[in-house]
Backbone bond lengths (Angstrom), bond angles and torsions (degrees), N, CA, C in turn:
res aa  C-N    CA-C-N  psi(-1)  N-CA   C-N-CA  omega(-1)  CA-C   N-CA-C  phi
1 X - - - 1.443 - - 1.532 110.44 -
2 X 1.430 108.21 -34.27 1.562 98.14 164.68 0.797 152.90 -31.09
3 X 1.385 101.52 -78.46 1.384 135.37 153.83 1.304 116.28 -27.17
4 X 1.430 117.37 -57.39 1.527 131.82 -160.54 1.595 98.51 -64.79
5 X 1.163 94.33 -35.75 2.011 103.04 178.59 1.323 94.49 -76.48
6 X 1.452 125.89 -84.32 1.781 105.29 -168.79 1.295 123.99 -33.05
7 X 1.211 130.36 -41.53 1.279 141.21 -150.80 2.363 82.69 -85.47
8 X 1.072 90.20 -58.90 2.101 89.46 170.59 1.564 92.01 -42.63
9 X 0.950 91.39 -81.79 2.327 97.01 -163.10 1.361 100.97 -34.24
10 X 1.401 128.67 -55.68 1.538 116.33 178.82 1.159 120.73 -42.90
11 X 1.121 126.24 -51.99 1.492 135.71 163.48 1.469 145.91 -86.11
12 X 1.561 92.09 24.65 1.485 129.27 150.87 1.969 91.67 71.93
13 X 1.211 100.67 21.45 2.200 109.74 -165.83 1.888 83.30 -79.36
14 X 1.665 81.80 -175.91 1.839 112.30 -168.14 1.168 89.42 -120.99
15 X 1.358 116.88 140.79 1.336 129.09 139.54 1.711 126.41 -109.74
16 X 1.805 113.01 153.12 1.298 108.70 -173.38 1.867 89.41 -120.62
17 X 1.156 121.45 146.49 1.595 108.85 -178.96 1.860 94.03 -118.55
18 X 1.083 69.84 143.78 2.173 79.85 -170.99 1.540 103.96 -132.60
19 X 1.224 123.34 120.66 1.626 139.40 -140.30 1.378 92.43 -167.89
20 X 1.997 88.69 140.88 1.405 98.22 165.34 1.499 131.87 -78.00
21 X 1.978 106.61 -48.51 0.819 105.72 179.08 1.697 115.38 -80.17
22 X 1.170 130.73 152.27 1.338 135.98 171.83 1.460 125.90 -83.80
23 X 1.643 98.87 -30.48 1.573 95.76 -156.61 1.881 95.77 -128.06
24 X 2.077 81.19 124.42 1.521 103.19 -160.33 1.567 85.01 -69.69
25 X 1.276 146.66 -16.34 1.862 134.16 -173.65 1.439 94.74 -83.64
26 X 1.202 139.55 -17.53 1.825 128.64 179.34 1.481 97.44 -87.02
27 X 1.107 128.77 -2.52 1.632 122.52 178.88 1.171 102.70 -75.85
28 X 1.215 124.14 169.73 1.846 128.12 135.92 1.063 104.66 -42.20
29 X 1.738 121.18 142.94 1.527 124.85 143.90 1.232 107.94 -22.28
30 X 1.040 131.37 -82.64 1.649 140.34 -153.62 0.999 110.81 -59.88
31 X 1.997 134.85 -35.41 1.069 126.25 153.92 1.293 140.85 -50.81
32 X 1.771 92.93 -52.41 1.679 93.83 169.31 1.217 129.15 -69.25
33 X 1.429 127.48 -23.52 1.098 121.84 158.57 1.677 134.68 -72.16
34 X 1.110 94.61 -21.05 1.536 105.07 169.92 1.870 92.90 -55.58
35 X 1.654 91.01 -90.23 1.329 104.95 -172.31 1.828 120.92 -25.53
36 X 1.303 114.27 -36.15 1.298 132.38 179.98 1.751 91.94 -69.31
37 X 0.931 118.44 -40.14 1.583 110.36 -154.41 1.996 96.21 -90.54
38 X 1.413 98.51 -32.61 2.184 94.62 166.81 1.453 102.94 -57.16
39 X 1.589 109.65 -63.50 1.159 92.66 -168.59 1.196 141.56 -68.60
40 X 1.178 105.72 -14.53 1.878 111.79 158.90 1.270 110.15 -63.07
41 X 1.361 124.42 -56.19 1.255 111.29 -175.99 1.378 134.33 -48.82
42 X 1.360 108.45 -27.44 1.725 117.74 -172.31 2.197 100.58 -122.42
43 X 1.268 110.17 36.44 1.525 118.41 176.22 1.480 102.01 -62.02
44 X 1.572 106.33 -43.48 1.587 108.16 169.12 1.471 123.09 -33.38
45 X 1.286 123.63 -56.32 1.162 134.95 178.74 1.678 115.10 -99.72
46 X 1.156 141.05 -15.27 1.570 133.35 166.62 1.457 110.14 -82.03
47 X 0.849 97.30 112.93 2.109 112.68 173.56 0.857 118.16 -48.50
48 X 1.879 110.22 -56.53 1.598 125.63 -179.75 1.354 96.71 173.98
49 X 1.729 91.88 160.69 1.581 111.23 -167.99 1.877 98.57 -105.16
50 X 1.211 104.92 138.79 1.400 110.45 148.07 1.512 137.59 -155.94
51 X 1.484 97.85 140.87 1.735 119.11 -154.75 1.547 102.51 -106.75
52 X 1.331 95.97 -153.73 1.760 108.53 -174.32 1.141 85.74 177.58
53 X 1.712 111.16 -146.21 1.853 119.09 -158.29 1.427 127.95 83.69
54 X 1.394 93.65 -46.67 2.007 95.32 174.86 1.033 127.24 -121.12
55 X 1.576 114.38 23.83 1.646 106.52 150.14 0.843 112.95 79.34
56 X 1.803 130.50 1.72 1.226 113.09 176.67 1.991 99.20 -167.42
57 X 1.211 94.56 146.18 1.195 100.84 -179.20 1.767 141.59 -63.42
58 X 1.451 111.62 102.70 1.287 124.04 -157.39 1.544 109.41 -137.91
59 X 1.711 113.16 159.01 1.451 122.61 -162.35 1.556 97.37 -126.08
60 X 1.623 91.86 144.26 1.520 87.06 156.38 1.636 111.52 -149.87
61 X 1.066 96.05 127.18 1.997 111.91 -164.07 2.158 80.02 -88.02
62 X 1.893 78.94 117.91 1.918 84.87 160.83 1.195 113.23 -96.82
63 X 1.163 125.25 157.57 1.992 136.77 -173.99 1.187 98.55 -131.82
64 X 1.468 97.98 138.56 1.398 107.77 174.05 1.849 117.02 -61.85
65 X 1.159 131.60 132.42 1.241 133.50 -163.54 1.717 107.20 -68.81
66 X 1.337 123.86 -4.13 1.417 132.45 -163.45 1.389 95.83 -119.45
67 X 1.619 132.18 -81.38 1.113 126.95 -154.86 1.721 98.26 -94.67
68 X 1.377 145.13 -20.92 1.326 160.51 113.72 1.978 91.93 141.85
69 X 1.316 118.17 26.42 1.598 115.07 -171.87 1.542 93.79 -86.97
70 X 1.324 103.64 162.41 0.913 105.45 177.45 1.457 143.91 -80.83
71 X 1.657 131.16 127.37 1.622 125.05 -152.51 1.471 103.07 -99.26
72 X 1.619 111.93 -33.92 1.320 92.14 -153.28 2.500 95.48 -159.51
73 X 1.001 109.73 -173.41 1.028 132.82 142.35 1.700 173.34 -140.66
74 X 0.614 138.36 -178.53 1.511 102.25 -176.63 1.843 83.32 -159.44
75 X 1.353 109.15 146.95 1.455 131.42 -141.33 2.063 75.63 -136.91
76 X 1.552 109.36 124.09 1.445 106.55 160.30 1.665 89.47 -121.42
77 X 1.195 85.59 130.75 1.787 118.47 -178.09 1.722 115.93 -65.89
78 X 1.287 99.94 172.67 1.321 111.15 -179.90 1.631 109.36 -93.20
79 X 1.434 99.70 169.67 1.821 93.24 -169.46 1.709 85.13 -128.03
80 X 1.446 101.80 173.10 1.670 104.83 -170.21 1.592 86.02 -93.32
81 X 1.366 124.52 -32.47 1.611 130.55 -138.68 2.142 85.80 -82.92
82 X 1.486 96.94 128.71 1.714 102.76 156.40 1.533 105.61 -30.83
83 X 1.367 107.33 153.69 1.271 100.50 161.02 1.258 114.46 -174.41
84 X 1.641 135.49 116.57 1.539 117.70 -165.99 1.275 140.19 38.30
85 X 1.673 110.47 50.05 1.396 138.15 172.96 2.121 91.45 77.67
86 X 0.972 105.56 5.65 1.794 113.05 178.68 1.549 110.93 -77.11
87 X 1.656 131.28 127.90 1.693 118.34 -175.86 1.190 104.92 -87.20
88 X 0.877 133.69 -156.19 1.421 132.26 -175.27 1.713 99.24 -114.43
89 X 1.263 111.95 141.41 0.950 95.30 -166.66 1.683 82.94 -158.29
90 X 1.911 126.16 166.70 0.819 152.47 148.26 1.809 139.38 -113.92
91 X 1.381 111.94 161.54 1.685 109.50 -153.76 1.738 83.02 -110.66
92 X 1.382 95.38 147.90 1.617 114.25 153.86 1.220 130.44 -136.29
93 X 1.291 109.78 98.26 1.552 113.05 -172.37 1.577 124.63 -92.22
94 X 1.323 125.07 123.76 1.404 110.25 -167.58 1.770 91.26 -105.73
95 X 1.213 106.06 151.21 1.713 122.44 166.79 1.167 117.82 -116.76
96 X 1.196 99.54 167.53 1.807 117.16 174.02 1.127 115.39 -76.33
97 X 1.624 137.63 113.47 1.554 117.93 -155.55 1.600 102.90 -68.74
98 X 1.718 113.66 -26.35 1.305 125.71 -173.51 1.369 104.55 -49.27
99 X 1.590 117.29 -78.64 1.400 129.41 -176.02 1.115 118.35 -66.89
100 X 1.423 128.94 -44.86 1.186 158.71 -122.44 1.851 120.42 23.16
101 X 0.972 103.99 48.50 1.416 118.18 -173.50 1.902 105.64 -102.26
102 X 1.344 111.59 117.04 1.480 107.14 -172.09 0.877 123.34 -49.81
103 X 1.284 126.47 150.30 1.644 152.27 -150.96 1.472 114.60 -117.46
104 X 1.561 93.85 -52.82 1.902 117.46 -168.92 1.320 87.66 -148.41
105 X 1.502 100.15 144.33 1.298 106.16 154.82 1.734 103.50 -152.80
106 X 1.606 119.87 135.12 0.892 123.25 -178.76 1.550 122.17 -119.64
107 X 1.305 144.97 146.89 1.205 135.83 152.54 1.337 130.08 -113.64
108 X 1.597 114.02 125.89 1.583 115.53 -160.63 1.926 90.00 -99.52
109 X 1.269 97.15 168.52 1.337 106.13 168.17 1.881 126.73 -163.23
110 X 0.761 118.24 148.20 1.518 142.34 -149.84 1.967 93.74 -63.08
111 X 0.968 149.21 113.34 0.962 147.38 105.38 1.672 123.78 -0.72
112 X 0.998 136.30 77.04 1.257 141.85 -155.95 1.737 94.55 -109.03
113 X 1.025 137.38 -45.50 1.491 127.10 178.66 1.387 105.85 -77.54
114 X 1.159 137.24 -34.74 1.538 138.98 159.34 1.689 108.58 -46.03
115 X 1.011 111.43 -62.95 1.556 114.85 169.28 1.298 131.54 -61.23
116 X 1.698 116.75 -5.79 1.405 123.84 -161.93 1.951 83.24 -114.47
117 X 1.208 115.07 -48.60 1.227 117.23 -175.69 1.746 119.64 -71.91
118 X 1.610 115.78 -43.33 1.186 132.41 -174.95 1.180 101.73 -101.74
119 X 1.328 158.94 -6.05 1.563 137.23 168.77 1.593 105.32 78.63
120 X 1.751 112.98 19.93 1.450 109.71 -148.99 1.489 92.27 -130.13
121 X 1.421 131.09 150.47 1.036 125.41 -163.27 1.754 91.82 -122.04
122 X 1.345 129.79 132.07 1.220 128.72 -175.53 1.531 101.03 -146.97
123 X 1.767 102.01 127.68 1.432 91.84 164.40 1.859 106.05 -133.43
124 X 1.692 92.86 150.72 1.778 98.48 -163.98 1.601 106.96 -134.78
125 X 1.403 92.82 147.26 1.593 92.92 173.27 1.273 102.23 -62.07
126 X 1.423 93.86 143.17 1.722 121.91 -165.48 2.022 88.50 -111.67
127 X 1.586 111.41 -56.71 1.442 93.91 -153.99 1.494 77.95 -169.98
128 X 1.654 93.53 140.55 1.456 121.31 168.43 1.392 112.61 -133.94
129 X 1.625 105.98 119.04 1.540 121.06 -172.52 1.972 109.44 -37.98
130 X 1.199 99.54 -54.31 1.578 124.28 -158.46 1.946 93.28 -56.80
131 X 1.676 102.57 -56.05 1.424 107.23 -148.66 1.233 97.58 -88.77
132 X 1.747 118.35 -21.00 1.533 115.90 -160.87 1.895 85.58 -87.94
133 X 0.727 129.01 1.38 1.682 117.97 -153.19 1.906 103.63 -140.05
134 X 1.570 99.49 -5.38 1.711 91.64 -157.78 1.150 167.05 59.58
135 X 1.686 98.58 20.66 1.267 111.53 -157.00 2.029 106.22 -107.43
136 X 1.403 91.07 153.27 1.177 85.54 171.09 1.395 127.09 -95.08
137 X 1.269 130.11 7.07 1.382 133.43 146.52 1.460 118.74 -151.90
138 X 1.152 127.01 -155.43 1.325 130.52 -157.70 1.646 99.94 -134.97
139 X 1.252 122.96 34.82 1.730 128.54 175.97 1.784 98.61 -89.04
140 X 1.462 91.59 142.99 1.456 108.98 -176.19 1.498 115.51 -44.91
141 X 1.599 120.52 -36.73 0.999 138.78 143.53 1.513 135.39 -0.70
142 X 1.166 90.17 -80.57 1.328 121.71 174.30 2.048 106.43 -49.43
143 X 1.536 77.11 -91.99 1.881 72.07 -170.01 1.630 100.74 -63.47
144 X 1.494 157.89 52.75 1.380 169.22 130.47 1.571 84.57 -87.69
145 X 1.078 150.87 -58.69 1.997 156.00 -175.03 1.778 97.85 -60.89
146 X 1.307 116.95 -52.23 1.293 127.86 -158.66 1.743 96.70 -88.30
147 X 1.241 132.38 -19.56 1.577 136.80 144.13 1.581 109.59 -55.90
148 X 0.893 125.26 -77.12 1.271 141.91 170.17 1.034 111.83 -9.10
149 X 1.458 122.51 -75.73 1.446 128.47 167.97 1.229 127.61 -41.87
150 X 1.346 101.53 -68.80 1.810 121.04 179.68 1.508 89.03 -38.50
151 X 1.120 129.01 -54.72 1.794 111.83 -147.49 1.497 100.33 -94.70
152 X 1.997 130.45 -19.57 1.341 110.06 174.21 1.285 105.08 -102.76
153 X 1.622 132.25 26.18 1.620 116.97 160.09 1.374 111.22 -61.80
């Protein structure tokens, strides 16, 4: 994975990192901190991370390990499978072809009592980062501000 990043940074490229597990505290120490310590290093070049594993839709704003602002994010996705009163549902993220750093990101989801009752298969926007949250873009920044709040109201 190093490598694959230096060899990106040399050539001024993007990377997107796509992982199962999400959450650097279920690692080993030594993993997550490893892993914590690549991805700081190369935030310059990773757009955003995205995981799965828990079934349910969750964020995690990375900080730089020195000045602690924020570098980057990583988006854990939706799963198709039911899950803890959760429908199944899927993510759509649009990017900047320039940066490729997300723009929109939406998640639709399955109607499961419509389909259990009607024989009818329906799928609906469930949730949009931007509109459900107010933001005017999708910089690591941002939802690290939109944490912030939520937890000192």
């Amino acid at each position: 994975m190093i490598d694959e990043l230096k060899e990106l940074e040399a050539m001024n490229g993007t990377a997107i990192i796509l992982g199962h597990l999400p959450n650097l505290e279920e690692c080993t120490f030594q993993f997550g901190h490893r892993l914590r310590t690549i991805l700081n290093r190369f935030s310059h070049i990773i757009s955003f991370g995205i995981y799965s594993h828990v079934h349910m839709h969750e964020l995690q704003v990375m900080r730089d390990l020195l000045t602690k602002e924020a570098t980057g994010i990583n988006f854990i996705v939706s799963s198709a499978t039911p899950y803890q009163a959760k429908p199944p549902s899927f993510d759509v993220l649009y990017l900047d072809p320039d940066t490729m750093r997300p723009v929109e990101y939406e998640i639709y989801a399955f109607d499961m009592e419509q389909a259990n009752k009607n024989n009818e298969t329906k799928w609906f926007k469930y949730f949009d980062y931007k509109t459900g949250y107010n933001m005017t873009d999708l910089r690591p920044q941002n939802f690290f501000d939109l944490a912030q709040r939520i937890f000192h109201e």
